[in-house]
C-alpha positions as CSV (number, residue, x, y, z in Angstrom):
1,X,59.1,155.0,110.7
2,X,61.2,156.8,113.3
3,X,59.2,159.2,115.8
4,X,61.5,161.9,117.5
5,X,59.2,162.8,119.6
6,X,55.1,163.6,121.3
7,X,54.2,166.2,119.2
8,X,50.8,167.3,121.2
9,X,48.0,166.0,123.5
10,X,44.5,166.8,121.9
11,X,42.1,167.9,124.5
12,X,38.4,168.4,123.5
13,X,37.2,170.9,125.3
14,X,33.1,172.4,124.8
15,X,34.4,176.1,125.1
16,X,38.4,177.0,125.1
17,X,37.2,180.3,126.6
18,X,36.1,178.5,129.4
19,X,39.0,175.9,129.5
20,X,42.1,178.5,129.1
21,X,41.5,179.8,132.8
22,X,42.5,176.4,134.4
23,X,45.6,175.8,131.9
24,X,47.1,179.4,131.7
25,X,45.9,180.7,135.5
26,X,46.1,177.1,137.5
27,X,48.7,175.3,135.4
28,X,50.9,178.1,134.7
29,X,50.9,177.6,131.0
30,X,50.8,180.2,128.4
31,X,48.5,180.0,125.1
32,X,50.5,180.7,122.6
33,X,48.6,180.3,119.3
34,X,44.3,180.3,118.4
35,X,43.6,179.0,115.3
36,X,40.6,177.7,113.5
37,X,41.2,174.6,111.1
38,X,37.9,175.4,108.6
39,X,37.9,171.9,107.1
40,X,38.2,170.4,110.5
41,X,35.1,171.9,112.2
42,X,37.2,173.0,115.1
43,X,39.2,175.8,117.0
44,X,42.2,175.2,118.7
45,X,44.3,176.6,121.0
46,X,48.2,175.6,121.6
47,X,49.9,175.8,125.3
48,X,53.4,174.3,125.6
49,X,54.1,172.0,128.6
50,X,58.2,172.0,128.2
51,X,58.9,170.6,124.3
52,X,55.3,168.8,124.1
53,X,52.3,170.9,123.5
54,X,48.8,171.0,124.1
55,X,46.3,171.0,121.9
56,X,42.6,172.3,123.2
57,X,40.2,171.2,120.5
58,X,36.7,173.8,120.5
59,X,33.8,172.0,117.8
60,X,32.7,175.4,115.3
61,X,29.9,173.2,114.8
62,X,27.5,170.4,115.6
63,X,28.8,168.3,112.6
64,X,32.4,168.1,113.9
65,X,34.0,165.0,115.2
66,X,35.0,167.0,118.6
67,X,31.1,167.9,118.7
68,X,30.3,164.3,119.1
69,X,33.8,163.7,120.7
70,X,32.5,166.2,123.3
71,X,28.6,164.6,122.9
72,X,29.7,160.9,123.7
73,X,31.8,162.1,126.7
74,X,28.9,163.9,129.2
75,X,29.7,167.4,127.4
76,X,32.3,167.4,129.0
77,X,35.4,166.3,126.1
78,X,38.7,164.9,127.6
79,X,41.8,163.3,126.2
80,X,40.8,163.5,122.6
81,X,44.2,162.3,120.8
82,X,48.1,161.8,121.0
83,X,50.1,162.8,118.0
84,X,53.5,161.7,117.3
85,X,56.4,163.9,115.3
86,X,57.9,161.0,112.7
87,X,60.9,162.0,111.0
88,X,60.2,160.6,107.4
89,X,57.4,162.4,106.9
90,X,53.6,161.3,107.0
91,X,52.9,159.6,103.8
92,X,56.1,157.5,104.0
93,X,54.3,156.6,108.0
94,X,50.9,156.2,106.9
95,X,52.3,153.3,103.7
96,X,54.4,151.6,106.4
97,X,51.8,151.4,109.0
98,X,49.4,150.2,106.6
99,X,52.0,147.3,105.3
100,X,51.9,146.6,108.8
101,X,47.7,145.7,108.9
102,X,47.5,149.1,110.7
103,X,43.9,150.6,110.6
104,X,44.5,154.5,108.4
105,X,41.8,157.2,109.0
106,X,43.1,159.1,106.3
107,X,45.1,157.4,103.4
108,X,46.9,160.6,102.4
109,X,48.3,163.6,104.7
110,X,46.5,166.4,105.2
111,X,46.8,170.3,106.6
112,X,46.0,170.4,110.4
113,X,46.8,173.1,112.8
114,X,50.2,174.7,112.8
115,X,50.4,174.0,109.1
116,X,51.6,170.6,110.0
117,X,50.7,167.7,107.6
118,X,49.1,164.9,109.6
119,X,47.1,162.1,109.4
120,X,45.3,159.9,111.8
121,X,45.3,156.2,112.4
122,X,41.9,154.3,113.6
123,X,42.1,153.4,117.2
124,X,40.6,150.3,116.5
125,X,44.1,148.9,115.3
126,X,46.7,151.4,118.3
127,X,45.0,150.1,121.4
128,X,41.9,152.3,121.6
129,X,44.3,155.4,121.2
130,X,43.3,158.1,118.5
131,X,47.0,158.2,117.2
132,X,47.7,161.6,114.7
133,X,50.9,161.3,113.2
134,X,52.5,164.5,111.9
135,X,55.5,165.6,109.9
136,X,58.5,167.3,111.5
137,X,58.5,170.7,110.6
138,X,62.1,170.8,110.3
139,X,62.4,168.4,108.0
């Protein structure tokens, strides 16, 4: 597997109404894209922070994993996730991690935000990290 580079920092955040003032009017960044990912449960909002972005993460619901993300954390969310760009694409990550004893959230890519395929690897086997691999989109 060869990663080329961070791809995004998840954030969960209880409103990204709330949370865009700090980033766009403290920070300086600039949201460029809302989104909601329907068979995620969540909102998210994209700023870019030079060639890395951020990703705000908003539960639509009390179901969602940001929900009790968000629920476990004070209501208050935080560093949610770190997501790598691999070069191979995801499913030929997610087999090679998983010859290697790796923990696999999801066996199989999936849509996320962006229209990225992506897939997640359990933080019990990447050092307590929620690691989201995606696939370059120029590839």
């Amino acid at each position: 597997m060869k990663i080329s580079h961070i791809e995004h920092l998840g954030i969960a955040v209880p409103s990204i109404e709330e949370a865009l003032p700090f980033f766009e009017n403290v920070l300086g960044f600039k949201c460029y894209n809302i989104e909601e990912v329907a068979d995620q449960k969540v909102k998210t909002a994209f700023l870019k922070v030079g060639e890395v972005k951020l990703e705000l993460l908003e539960p639509t619901c009390p179901e969602s994993t940001i929900a009790t993300f968000i629920e476990k954390n004070g209501g208050r969310g935080g560093m949610h996730h770190l997501a790598f760009c691999v070069e191979d694409g995801v499913a030929e990550a997610l087999a090679e991690v998983d010859a290697k004893g790796i923990r696999l959230i999801d066996k199989a890519p999936r849509k996320g935000a962006e229209g990225l395929n992506i897939a997640f690897l359990h933080p019990k086997s990447t050092m307590s990290v929620l690691t989201e691999l995606c696939e370059n989109p120029n590839k």
